[in-house]
N, C-alpha and C positions, 0 to 999 in steps of 0.2 A: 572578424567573422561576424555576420550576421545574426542577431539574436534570435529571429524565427529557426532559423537553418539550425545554431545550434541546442536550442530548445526540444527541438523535433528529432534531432541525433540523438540525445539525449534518451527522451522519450523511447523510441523506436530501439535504442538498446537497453534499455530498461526492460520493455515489455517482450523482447527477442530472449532474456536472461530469465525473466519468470517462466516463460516456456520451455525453455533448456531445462532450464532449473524442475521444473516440473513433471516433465519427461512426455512419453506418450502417451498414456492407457489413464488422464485424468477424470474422463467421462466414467468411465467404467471403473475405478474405484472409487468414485463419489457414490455410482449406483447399488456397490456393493456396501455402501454405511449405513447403519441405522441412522437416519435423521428425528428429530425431532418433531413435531406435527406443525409447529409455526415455522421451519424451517422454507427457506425462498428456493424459488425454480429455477431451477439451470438460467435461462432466458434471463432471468433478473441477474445474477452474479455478473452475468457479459455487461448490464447495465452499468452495473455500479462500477465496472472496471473500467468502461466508456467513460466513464463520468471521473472516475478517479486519474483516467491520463489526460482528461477537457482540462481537468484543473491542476491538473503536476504544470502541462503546457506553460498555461496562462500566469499561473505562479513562477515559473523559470522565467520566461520573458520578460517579466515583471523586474524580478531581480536581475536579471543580465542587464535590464533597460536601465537599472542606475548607474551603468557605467558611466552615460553619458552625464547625468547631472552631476558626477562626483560623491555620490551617496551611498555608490556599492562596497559593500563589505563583503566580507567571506565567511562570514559564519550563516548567515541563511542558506549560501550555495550547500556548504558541507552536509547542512543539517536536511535541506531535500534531498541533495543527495545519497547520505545515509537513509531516511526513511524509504528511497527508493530500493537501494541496497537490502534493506530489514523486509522491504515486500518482497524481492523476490527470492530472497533466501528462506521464507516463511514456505514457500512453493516448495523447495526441496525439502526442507523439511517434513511438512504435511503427506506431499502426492508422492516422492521418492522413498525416504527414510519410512512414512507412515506413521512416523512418532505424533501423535493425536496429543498424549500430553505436554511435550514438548512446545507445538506448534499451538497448543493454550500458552503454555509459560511465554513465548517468544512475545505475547501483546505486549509482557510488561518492558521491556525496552523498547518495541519499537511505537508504545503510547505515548513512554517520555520522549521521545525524539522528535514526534507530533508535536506534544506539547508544547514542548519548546521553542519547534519550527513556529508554531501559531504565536506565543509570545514574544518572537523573536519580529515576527513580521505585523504583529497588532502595534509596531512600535514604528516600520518604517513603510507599510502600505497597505489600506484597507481592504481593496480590493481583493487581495490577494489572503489577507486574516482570513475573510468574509467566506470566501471557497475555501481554505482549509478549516476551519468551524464548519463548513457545513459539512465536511470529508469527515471529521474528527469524530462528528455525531455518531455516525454508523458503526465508529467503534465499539462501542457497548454492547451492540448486538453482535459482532462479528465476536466481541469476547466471548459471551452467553453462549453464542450458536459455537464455539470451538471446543469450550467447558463441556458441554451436554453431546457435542459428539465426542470425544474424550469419553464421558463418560456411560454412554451407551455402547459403544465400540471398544470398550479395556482390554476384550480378547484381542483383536485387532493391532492392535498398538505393539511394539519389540517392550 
């Protein structure tokens, strides 16, 4: 099978699972949270999520493309695949369950699964390091902004 085609499968159920996962009424319990005052606008999250499947894409393609040279291995796939897995189960967590500390706790595996994915792949394609380090960066903030809603919102939380 064609590595665009299943790249975009891929994708396309990944991002179909965070919205399941997430349920309906996500608008409207974001708007019911205290946010933080540096905290981003709706508008920008759709950004970074644009941006976060630009580079899931390009990053699978990548790796599915070593099939051909003989270079592919299976521990990058697992390991995107899991950090795709860890995104959108972070979704039920947060927008379903509503567990706010929980969905703080949940960075610390799905950071090391980044991590790894990124040292896994600073070893066999630049390209592809280069976009997930720049994905990786935003983790910090997305910790921070999960912590300080957590902790503004503890009523909130089961």
């Amino acid at each position: 099978m064609d590595s665009w085609l299943i790249a975009g499968l891929i994708c396309v159920i990944s991002a179909a699972a965070e919205a399941l996962l997430a349920g309906s009424d996500v608008e409207r319990f974001l708007q019911e949270l205290k946010q933080p005052p540096w905290a981003l606008r709706k508008g920008v999250w759709f950004w970074i999520g644009f941006a976060y499947y630009g580079a899931v894409f390009v990053i699978l393609l990548r790796v599915l493309d070593l099939r051909q040279t003989g270079e592919f291995t299976l521990l990058p796939l697992i390991l995107l695949i899991a950090m795709m897995t860890l995104n959108a189960a972070w979704n039920f967590v947060f927008f379903r369950r509503r567990d706010l500390r929980l969905s703080f706790l949940w960075f610390a595996p799905y950071s090391l699964v980044v991590l790894l994915l990124l040292w896994n792949m600073s070893k066999i394609d630049v390209l592809a390091a280069c976009l997930l380090l720049t994905y990786s960066l935003y983790l910090p903030y997305a910790l921070i902004w999960s912590y300080r809603v957590w902790k503004l919102n503890m009523q909130v939380s089961p």
